[in-house]
Kinemage of the C-alpha trace (Angstrom):
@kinemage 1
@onewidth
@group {chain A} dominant
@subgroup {mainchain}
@vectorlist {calphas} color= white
{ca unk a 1} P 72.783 88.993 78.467
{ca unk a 2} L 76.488 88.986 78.786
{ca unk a 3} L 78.405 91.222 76.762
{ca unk a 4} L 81.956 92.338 75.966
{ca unk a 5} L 84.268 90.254 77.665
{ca unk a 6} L 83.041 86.380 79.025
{ca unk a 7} L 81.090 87.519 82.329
{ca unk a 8} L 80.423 90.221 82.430
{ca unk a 9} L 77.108 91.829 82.515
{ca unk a 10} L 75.506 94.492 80.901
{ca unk a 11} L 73.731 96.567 83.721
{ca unk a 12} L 71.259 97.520 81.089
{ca unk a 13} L 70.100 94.081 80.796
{ca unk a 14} L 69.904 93.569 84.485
{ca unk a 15} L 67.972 96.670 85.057
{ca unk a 16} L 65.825 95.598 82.174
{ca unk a 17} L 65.473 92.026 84.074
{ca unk a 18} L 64.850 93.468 87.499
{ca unk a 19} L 61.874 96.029 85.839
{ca unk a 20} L 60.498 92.456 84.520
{ca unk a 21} L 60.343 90.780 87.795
{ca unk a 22} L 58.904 93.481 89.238
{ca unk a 23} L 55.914 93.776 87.411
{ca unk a 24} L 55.454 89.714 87.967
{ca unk a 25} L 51.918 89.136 89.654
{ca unk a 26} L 53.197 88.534 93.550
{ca unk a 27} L 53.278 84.411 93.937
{ca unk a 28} L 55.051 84.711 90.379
{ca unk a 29} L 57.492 86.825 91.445
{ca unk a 30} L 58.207 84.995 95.068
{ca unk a 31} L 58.565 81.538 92.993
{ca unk a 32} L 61.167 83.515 91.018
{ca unk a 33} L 62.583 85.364 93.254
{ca unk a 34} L 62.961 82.470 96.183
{ca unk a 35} L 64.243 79.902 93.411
{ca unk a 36} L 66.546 81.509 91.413
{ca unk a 37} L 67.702 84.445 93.453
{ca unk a 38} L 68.024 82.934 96.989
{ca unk a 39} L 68.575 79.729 95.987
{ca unk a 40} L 65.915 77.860 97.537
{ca unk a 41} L 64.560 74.379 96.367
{ca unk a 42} L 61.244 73.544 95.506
{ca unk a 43} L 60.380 71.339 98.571
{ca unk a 44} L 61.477 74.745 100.168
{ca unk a 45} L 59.347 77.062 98.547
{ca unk a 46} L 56.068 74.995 98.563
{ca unk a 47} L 56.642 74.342 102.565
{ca unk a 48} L 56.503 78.485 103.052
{ca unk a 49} L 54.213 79.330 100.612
{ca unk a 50} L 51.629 76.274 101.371
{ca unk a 51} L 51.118 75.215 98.097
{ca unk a 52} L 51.995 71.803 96.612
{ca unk a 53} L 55.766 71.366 94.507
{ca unk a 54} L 53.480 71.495 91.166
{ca unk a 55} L 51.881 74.806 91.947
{ca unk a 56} L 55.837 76.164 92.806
{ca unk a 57} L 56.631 74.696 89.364
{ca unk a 58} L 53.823 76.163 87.775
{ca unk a 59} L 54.426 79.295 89.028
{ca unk a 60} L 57.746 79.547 87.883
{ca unk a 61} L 57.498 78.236 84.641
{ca unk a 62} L 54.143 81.032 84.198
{ca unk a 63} L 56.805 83.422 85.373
{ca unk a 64} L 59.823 82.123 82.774
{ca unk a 65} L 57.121 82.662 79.882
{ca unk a 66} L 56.412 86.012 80.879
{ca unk a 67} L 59.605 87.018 81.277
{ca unk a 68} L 60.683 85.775 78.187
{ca unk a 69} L 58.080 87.569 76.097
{ca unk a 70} L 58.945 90.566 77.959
{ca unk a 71} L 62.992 90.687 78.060
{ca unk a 72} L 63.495 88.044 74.994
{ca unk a 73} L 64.665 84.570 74.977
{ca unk a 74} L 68.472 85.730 75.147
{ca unk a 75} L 69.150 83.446 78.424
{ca unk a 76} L 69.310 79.849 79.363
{ca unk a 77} L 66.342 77.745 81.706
{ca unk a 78} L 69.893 76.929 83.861
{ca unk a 79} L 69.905 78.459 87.523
């Protein structure tokens, strides 16, 4: 996803990321977006959402696939 010098982003990539997300069933995309956008930890998410930490990981990792078969497998599991 980065491209020309170290750091910097491609915008096509993130708008290519961000149209990925989006089309995420909804507790897919929360999971994704909570964890790895806002930073919030696992305890956190499964305490708002009411589901147990395994369903949170489930969800994410569900979402990770998806997004990998749709963007590619160009990135990292690393937050």
């Amino acid at each position: 996803m980065l491209s020309g010098e170290q750091g910097q982003v491609d915008v096509d990539d993130v708008l290519m990321v961000q149209q990925a997300v989006s089309t995420l069933p909804p507790e897919l995309r929360e999971a994704v977006l909570l964890y790895y956008f806002s930073g919030w930890s696992v305890e956190e998410i499964a305490t708002l959402t009411g589901v147990s930490r395994s369903t949170v990981w489930r969800r994410i990792r569900r979402a990770l696939g998806r997004l990998r078969s749709s963007v590619g497998s160009g990135g990292t599991d690393d937050r």
